[in-house]
N, CA, C and O atoms as CSV, one atom per row, in Angstrom:
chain,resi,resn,atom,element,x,y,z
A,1,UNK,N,N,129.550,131.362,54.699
A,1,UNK,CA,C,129.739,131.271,56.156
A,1,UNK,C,C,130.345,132.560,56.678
A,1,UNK,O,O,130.882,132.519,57.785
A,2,UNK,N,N,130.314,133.742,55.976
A,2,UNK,CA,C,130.654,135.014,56.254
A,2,UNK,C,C,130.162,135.377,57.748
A,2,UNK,O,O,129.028,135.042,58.090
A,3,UNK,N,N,130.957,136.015,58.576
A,3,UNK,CA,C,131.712,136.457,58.707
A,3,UNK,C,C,133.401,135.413,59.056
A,3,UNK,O,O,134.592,135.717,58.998
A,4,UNK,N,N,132.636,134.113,59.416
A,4,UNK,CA,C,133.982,133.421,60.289
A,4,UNK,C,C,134.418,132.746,58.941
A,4,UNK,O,O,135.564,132.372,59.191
A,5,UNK,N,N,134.060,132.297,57.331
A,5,UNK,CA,C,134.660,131.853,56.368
A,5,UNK,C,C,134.078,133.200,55.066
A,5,UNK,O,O,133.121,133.965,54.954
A,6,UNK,N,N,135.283,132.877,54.313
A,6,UNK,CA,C,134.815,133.593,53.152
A,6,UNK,C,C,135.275,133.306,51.738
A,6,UNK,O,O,136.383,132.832,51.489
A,7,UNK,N,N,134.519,133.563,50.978
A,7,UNK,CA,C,135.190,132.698,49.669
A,7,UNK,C,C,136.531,133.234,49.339
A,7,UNK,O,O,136.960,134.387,49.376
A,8,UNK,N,N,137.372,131.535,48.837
A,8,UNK,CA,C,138.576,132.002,48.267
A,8,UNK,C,C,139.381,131.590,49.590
A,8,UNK,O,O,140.516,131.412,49.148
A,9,UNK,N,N,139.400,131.480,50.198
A,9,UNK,CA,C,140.021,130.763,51.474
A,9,UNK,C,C,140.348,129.416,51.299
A,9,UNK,O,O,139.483,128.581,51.035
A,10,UNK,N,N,141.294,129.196,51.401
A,10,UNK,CA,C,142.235,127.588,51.170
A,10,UNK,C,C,141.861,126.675,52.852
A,10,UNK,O,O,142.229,127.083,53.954
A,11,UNK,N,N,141.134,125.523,52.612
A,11,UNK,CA,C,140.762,125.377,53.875
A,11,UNK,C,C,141.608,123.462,53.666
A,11,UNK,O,O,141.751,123.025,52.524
A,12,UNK,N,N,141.991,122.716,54.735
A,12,UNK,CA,C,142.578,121.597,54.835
A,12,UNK,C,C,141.391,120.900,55.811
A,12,UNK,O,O,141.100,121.394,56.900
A,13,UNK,N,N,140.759,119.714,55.291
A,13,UNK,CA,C,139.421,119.102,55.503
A,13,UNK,C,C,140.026,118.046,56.476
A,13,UNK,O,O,141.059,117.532,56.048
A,14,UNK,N,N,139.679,117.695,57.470
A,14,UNK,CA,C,139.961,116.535,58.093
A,14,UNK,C,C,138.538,115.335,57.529
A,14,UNK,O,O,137.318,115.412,57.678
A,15,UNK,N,N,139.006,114.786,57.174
A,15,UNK,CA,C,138.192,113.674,56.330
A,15,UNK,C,C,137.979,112.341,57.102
A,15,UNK,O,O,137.125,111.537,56.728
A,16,UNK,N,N,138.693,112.142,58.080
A,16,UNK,CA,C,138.590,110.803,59.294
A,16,UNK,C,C,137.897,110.985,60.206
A,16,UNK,O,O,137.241,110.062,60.689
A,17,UNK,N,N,137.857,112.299,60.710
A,17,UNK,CA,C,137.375,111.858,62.437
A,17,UNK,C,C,135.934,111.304,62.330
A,17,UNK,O,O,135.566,110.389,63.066
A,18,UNK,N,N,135.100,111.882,61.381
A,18,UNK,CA,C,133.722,111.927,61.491
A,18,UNK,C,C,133.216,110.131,61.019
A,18,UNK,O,O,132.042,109.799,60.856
A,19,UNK,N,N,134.113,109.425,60.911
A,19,UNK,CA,C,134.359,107.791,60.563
A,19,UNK,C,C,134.625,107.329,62.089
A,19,UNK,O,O,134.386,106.155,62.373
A,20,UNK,N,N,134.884,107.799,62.619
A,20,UNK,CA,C,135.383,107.256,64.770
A,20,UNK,C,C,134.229,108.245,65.416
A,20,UNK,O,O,133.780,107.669,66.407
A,21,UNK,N,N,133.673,109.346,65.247
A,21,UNK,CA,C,133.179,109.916,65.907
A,21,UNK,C,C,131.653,110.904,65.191
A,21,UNK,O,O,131.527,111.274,64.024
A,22,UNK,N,N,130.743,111.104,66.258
A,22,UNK,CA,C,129.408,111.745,65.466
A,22,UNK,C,C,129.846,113.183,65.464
A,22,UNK,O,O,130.658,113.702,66.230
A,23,UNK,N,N,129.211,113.716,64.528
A,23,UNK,CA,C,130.046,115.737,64.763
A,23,UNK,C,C,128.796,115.681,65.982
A,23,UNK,O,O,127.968,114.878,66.410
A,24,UNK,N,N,129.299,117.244,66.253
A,24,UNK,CA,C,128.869,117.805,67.387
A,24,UNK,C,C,128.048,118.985,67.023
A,24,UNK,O,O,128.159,119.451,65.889
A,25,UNK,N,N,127.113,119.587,68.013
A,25,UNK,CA,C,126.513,120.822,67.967
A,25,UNK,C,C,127.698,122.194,68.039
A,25,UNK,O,O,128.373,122.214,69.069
A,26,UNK,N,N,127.833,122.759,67.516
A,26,UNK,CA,C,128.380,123.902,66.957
A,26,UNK,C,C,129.791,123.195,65.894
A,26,UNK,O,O,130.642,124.016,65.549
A,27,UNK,N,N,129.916,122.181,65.575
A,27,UNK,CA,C,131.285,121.437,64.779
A,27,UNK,C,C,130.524,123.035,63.393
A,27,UNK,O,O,129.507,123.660,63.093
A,28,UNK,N,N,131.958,122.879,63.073
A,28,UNK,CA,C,131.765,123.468,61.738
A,28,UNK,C,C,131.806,122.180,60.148
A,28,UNK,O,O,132.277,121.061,60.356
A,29,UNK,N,N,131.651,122.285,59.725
A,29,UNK,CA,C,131.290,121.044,58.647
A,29,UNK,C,C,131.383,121.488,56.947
A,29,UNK,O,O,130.932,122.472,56.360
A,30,UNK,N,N,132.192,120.277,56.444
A,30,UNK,CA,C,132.312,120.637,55.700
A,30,UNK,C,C,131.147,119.446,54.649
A,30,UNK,O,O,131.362,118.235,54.697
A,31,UNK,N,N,130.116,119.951,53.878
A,31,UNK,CA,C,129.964,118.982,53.254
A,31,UNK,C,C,129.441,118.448,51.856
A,31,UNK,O,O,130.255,118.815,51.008
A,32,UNK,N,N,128.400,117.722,51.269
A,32,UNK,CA,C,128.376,117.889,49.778
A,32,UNK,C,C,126.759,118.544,49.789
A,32,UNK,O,O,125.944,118.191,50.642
A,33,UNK,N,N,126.582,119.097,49.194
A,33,UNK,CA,C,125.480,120.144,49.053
A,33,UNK,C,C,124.163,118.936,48.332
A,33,UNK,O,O,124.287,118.393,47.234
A,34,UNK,N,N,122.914,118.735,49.321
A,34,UNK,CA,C,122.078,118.025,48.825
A,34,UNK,C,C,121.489,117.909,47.469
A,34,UNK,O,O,121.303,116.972,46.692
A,35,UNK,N,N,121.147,119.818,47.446
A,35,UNK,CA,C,120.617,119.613,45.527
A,35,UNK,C,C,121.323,119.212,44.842
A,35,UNK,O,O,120.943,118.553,43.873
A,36,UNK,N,N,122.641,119.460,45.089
A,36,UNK,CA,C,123.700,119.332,44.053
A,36,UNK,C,C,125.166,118.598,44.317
A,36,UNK,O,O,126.264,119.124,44.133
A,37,UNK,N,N,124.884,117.113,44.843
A,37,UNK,CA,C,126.478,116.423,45.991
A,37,UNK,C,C,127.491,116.587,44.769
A,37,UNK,O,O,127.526,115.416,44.391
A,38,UNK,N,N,128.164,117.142,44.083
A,38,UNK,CA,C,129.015,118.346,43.083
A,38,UNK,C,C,129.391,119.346,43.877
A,38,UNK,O,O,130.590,119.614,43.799
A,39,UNK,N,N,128.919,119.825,44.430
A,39,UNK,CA,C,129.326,121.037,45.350
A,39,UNK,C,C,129.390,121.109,46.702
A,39,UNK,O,O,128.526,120.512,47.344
A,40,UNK,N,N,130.282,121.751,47.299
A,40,UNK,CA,C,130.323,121.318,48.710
A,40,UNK,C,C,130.615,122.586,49.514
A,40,UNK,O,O,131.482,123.447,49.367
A,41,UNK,N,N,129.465,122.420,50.558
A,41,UNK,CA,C,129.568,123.600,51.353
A,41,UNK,C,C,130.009,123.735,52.868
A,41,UNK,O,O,130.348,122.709,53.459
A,42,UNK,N,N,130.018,124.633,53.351
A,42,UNK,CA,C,130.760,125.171,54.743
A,42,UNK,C,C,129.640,125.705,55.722
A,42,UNK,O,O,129.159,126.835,55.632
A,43,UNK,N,N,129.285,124.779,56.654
A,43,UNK,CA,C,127.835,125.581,57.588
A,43,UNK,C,C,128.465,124.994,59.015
A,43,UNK,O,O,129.494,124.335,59.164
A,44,UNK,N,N,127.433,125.486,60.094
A,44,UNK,CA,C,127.715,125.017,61.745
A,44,UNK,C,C,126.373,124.401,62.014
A,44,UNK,O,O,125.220,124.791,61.835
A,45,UNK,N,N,126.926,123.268,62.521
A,45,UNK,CA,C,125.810,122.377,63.056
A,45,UNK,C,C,125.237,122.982,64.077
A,45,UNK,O,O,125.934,123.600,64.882
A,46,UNK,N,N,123.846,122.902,64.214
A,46,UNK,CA,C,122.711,123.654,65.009
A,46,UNK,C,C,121.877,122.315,65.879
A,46,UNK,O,O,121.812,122.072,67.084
A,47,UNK,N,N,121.499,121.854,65.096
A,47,UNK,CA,C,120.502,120.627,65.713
A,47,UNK,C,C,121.065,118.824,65.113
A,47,UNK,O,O,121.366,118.151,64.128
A,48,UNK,N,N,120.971,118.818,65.911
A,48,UNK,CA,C,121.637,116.956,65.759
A,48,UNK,C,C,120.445,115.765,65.653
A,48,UNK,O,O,119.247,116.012,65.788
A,49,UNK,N,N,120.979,114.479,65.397
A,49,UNK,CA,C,120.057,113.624,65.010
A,49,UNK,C,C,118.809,113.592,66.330
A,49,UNK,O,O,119.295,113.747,67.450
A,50,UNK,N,N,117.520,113.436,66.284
A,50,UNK,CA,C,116.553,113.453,67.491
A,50,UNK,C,C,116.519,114.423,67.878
A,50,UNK,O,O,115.985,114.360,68.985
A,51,UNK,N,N,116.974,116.098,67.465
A,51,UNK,CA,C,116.885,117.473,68.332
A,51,UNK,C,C,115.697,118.133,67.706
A,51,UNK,O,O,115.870,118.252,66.493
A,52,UNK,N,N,114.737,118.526,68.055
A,52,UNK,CA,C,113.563,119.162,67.480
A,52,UNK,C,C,114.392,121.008,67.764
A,52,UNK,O,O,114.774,121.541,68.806
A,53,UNK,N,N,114.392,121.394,66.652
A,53,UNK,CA,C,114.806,122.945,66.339
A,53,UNK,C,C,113.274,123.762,66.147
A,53,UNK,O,O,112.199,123.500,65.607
A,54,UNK,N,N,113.908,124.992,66.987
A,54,UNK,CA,C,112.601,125.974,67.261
A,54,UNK,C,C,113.556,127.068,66.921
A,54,UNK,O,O,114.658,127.127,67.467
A,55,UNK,N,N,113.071,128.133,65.832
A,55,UNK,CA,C,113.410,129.241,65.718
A,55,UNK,C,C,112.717,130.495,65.869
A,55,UNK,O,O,111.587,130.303,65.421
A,56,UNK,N,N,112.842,131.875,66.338
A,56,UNK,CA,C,111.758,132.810,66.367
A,56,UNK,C,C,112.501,133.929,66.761
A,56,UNK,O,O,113.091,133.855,67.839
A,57,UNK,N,N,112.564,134.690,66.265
A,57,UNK,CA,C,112.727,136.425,66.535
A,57,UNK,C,C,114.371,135.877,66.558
A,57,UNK,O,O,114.887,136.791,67.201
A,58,UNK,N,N,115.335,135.046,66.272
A,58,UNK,CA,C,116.919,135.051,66.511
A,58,UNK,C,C,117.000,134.702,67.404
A,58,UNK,O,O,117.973,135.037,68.079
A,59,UNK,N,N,115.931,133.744,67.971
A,59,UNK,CA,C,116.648,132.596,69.598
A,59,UNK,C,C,116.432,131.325,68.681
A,59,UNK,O,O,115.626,131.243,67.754
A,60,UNK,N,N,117.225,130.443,69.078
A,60,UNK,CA,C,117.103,129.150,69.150
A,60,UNK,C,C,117.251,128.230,69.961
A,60,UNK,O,O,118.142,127.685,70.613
A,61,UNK,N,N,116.010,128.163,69.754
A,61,UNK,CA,C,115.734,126.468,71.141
A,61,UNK,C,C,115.696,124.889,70.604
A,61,UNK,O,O,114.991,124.432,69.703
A,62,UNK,N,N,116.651,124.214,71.418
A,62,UNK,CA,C,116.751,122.665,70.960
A,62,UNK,C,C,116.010,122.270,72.425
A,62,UNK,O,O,116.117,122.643,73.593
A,63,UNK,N,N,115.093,121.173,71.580
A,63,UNK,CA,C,114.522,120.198,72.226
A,63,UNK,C,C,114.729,118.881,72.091
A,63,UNK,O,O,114.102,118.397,71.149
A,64,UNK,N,N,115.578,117.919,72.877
A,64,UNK,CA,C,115.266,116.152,72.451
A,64,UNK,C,C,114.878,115.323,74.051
A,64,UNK,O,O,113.962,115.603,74.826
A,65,UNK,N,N,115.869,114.306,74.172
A,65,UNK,CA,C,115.195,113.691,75.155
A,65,UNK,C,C,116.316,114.083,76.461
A,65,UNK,O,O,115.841,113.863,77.575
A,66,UNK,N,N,117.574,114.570,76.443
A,66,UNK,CA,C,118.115,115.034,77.616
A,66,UNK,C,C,117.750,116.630,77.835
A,66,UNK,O,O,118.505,117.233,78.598
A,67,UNK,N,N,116.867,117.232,77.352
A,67,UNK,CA,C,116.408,118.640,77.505
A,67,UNK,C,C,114.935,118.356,77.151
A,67,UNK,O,O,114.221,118.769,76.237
A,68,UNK,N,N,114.764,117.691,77.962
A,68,UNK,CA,C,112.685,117.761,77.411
A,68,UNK,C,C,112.163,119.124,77.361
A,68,UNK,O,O,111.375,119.425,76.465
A,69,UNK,N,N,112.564,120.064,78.328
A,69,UNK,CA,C,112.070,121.179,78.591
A,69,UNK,C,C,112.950,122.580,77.172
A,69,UNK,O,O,112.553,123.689,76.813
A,70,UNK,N,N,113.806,122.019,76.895
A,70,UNK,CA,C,114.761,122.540,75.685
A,70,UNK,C,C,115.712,123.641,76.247
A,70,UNK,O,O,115.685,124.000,77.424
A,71,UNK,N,N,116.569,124.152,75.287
A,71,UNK,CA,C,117.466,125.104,75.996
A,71,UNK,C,C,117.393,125.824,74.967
A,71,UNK,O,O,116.877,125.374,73.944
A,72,UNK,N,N,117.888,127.075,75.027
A,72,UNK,CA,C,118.743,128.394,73.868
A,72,UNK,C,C,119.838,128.247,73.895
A,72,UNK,O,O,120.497,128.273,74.934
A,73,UNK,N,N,120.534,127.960,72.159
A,73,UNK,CA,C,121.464,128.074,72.146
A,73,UNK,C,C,122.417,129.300,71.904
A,73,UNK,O,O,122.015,130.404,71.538
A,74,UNK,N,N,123.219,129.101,72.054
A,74,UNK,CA,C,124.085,130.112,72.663
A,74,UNK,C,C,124.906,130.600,71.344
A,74,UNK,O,O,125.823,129.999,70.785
A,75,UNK,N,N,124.371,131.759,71.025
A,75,UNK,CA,C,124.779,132.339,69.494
A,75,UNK,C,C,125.782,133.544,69.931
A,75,UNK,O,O,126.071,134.530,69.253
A,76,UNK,N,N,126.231,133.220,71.213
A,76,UNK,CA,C,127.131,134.949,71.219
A,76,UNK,C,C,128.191,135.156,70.389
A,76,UNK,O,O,128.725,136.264,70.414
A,77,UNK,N,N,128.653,134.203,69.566
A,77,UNK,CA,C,129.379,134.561,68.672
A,77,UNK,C,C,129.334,135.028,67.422
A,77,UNK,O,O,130.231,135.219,66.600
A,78,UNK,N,N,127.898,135.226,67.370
A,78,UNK,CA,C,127.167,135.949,65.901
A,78,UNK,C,C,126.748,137.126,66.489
A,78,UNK,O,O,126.343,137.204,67.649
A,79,UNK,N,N,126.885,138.515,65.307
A,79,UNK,CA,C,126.632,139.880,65.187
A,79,UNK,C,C,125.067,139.848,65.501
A,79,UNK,O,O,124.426,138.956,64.945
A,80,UNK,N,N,124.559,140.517,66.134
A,80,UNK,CA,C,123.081,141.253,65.852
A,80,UNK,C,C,122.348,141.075,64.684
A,80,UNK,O,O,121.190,140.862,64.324
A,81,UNK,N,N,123.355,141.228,64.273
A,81,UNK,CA,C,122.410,141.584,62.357
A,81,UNK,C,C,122.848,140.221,61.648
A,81,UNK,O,O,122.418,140.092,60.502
A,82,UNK,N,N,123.499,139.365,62.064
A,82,UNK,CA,C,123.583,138.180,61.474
A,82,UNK,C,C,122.121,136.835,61.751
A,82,UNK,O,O,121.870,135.880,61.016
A,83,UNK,N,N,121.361,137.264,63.118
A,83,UNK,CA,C,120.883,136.449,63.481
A,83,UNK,C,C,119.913,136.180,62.686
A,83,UNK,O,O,119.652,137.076,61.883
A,84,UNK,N,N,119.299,135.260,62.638
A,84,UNK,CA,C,118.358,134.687,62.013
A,84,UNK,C,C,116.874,135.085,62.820
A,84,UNK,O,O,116.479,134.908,63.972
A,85,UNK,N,N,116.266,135.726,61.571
A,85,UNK,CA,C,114.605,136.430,62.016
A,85,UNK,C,C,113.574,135.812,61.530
A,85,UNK,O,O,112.480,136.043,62.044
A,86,UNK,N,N,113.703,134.630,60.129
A,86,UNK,CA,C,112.386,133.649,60.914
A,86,UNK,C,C,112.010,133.210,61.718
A,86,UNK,O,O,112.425,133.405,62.860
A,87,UNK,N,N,110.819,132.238,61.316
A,87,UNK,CA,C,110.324,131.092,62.672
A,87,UNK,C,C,110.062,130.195,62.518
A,87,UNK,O,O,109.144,130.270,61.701
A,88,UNK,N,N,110.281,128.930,62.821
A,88,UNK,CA,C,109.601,127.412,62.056
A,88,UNK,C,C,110.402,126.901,63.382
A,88,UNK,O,O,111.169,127.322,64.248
A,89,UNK,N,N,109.773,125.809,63.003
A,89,UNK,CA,C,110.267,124.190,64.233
A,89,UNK,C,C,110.680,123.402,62.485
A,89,UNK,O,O,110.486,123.618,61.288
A,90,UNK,N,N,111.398,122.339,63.470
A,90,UNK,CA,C,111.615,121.236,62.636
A,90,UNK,C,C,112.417,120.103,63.524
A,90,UNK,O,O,113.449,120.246,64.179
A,91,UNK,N,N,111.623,118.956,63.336
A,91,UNK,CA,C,112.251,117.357,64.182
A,91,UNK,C,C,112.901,117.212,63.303
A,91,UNK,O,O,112.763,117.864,62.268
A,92,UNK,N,N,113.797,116.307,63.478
A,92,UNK,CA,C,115.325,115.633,63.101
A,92,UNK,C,C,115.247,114.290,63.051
A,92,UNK,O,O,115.034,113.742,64.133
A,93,UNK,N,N,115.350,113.656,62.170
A,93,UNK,CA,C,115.327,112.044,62.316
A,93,UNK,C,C,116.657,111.373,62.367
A,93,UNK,O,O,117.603,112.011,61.903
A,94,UNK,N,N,116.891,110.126,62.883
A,94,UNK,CA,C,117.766,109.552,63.442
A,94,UNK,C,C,119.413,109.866,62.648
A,94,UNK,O,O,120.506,109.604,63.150
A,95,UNK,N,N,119.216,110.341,61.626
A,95,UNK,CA,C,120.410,110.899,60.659
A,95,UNK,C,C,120.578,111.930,60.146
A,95,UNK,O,O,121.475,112.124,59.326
A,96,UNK,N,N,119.528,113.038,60.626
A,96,UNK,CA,C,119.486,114.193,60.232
A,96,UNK,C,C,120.298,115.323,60.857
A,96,UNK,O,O,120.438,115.017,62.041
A,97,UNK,N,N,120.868,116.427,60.621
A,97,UNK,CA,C,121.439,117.239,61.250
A,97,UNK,C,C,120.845,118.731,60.557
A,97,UNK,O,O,120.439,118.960,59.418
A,98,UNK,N,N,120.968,119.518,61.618
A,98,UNK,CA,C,120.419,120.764,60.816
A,98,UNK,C,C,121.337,121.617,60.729
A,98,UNK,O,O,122.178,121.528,61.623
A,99,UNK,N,N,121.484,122.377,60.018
A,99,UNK,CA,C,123.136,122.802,59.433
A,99,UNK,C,C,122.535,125.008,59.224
A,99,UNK,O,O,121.397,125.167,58.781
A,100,UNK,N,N,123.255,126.165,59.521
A,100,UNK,CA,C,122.799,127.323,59.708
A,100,UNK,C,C,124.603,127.610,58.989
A,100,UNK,O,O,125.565,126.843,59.024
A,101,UNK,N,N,124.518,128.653,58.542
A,101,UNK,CA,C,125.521,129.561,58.052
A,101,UNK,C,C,125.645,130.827,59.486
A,101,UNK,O,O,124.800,131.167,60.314
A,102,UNK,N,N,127.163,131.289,59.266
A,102,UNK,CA,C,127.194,132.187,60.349
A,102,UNK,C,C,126.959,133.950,60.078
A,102,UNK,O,O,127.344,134.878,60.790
A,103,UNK,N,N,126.299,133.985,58.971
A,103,UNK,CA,C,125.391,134.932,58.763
A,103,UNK,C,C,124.262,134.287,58.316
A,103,UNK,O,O,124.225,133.788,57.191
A,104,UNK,N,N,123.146,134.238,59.242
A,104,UNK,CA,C,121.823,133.364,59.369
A,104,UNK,C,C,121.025,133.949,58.069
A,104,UNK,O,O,120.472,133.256,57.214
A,105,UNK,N,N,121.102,135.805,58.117
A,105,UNK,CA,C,120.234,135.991,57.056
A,105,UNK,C,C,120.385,136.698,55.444
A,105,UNK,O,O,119.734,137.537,54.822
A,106,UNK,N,N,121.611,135.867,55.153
A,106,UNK,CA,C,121.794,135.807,54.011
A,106,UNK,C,C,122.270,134.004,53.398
A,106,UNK,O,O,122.400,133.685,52.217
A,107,UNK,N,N,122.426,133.196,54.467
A,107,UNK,CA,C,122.735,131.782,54.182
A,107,UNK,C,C,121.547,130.822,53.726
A,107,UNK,O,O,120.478,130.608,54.298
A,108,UNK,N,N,122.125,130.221,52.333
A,108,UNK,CA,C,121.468,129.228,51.872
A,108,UNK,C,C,121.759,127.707,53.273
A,108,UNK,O,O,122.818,127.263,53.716
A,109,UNK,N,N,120.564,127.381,53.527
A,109,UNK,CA,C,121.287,126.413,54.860
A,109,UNK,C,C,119.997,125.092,54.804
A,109,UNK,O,O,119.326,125.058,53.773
A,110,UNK,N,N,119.762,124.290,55.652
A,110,UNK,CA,C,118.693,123.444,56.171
A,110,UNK,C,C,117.104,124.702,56.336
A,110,UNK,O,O,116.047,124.220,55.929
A,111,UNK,N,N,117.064,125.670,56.706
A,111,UNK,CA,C,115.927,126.651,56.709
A,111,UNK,C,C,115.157,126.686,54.954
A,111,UNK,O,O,113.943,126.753,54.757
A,112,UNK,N,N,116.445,126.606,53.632
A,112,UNK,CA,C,116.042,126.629,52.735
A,112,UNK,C,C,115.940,125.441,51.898
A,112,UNK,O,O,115.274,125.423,50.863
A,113,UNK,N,N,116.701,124.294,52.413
A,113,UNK,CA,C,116.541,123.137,51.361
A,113,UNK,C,C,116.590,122.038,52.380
A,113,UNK,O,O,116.933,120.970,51.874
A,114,UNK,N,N,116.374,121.991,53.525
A,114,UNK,CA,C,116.120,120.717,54.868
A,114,UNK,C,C,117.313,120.369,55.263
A,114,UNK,O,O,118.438,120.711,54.898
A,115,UNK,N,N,116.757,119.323,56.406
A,115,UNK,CA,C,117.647,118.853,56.879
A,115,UNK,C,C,118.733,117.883,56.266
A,115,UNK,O,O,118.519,117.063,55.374
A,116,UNK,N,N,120.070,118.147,56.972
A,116,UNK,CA,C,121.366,117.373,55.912
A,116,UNK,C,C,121.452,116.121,56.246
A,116,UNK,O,O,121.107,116.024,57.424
A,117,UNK,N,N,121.895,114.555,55.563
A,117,UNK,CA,C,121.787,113.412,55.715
A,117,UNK,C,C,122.803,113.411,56.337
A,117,UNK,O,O,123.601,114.316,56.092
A,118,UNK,N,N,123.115,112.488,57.277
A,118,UNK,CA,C,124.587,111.731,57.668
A,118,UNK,C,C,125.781,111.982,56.370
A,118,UNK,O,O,126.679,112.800,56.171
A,119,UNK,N,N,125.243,110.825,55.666
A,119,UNK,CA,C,125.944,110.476,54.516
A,119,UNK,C,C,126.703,111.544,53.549
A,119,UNK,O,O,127.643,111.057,52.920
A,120,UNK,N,N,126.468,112.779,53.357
A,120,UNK,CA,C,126.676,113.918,53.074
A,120,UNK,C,C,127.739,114.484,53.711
A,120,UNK,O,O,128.612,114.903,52.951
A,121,UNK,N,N,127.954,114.641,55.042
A,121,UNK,CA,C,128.931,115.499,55.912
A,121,UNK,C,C,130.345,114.054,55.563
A,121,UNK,O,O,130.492,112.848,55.758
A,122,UNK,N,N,131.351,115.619,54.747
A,122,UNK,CA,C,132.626,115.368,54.720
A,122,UNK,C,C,133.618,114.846,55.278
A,122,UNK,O,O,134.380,113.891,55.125
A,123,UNK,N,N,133.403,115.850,56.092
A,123,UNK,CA,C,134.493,116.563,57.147
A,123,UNK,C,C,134.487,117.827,57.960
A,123,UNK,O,O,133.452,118.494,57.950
A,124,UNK,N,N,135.383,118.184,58.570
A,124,UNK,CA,C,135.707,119.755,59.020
A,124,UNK,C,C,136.854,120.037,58.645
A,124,UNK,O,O,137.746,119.251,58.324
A,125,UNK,N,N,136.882,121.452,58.678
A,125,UNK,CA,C,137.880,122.227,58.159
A,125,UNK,C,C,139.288,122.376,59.777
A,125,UNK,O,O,138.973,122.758,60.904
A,126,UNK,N,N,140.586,121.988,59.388
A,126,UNK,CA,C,141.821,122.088,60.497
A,126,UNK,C,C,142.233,123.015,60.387
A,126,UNK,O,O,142.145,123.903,61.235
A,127,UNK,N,N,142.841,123.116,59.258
A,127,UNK,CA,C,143.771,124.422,58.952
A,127,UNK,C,C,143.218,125.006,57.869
A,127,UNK,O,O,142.834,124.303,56.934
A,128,UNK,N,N,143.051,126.924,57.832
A,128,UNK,CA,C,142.865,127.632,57.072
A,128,UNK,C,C,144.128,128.172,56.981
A,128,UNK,O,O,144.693,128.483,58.029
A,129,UNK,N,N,144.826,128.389,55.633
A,129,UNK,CA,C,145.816,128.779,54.643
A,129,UNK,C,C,146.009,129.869,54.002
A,129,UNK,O,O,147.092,130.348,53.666
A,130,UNK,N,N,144.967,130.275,53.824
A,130,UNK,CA,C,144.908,131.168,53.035
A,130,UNK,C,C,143.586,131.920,52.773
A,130,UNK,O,O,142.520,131.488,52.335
A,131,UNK,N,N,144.047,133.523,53.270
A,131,UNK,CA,C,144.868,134.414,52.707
A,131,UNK,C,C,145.981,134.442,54.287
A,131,UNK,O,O,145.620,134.396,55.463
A,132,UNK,N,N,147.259,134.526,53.760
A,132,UNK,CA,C,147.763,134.672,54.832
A,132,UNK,C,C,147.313,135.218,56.611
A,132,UNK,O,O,147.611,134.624,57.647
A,133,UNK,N,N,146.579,136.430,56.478
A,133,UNK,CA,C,146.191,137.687,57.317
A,133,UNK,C,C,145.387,136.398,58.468
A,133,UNK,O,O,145.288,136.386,59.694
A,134,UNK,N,N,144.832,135.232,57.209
A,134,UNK,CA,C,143.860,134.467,58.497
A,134,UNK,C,C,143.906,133.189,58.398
A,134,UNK,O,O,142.911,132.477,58.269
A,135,UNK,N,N,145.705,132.582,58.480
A,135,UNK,CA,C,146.059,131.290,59.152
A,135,UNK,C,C,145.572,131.238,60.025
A,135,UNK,O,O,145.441,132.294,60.644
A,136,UNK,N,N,145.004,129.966,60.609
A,136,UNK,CA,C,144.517,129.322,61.644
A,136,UNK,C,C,143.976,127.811,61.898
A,136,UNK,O,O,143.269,127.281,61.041
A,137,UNK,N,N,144.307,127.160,63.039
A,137,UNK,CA,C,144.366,126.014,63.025
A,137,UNK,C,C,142.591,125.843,63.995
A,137,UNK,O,O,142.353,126.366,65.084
A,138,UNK,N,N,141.732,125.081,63.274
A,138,UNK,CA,C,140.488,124.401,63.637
A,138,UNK,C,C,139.686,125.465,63.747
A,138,UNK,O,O,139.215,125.944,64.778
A,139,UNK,N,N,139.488,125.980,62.109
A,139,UNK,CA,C,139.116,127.736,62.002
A,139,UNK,C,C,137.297,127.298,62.374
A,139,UNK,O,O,136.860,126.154,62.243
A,140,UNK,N,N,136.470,128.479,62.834
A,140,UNK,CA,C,135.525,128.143,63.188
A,140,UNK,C,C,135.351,127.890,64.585
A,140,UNK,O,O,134.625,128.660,65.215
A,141,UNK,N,N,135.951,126.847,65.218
A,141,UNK,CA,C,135.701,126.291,66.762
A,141,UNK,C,C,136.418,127.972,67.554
A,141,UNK,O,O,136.217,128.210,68.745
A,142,UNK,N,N,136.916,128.581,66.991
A,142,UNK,CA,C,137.531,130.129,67.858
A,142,UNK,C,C,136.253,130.906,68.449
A,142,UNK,O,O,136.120,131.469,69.536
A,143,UNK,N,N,135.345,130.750,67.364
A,143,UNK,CA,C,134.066,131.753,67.912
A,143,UNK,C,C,133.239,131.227,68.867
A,143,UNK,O,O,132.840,132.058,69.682
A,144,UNK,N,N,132.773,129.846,69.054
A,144,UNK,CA,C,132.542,129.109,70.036
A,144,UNK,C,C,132.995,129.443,71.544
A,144,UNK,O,O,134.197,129.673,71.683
A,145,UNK,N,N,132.084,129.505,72.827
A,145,UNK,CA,C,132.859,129.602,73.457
A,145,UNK,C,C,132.489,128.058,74.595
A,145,UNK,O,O,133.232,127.795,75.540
């Protein structure tokens, strides 16, 4: 999740909310890695259950049923050179979420192994710990605007 996570970073998972509440489009997420639920990874939600995802040249457009016409989402918090330069669509089924790293083109994400199940997502990350230099509380939601 380079640039906004990086390995070796001590991260504190909130493990409840997502039991009271659905994550959200840009939530950061923590969760168990499909090929392998042994391992667990760190991505930002892009497309939500029912959102048809359109990618092309580093725009992304969500389409469902309160945006028939779809929108671009709003990546200003990623570098130039982070954006993502494929192209594909992909629908979302009623439990699916589509999950992107915040360097698009070096991240293993949903582009390389699909969309993530419900059942899979952890949590999110509250507090980052460590390395000192980058305490912060609900690390991730900062770049968001």
């Amino acid at each position: 999740m380079d640039p906004t996570f990086a390995s070796g970073q001590f991260l504190i998972v909130d493990r409840l909310s997502y039991r009271f509440e659905e994550p959200k489009r840009n939530d950061v997420i923590v969760f168990k890695y499909p090929n392998n639920p042994s391992v667990y990874y760190i991505k930002r939600i892009i497309g939500l259950p029912g959102d048809t995802v359109n990618v092309g040249d580093g725009i992304i457009t969500i389409t469902n049923q309160a945006n028939p016409n779809g929108f671009v989402l709003d990546q200003s918090y990623l570098a130039q050179n982070h954006l993502a330069r494929d192209t594909f669509e992909v629908e979302l089924k009623s439990s699916e979420y589509f999950v992107m790293g915040d360097n698009r083109n070096q991240s293993s994400d949903s582009r390389i192994w699909g969309a993530l199940d419900r059942k899979l997502i952890v949590g999110r990350p509250v507090i980052r710990l460590l390395p000192v230099p980058v305490i912060s509380l609900w690390p991730g939601e900062d770049k968001i605007q």
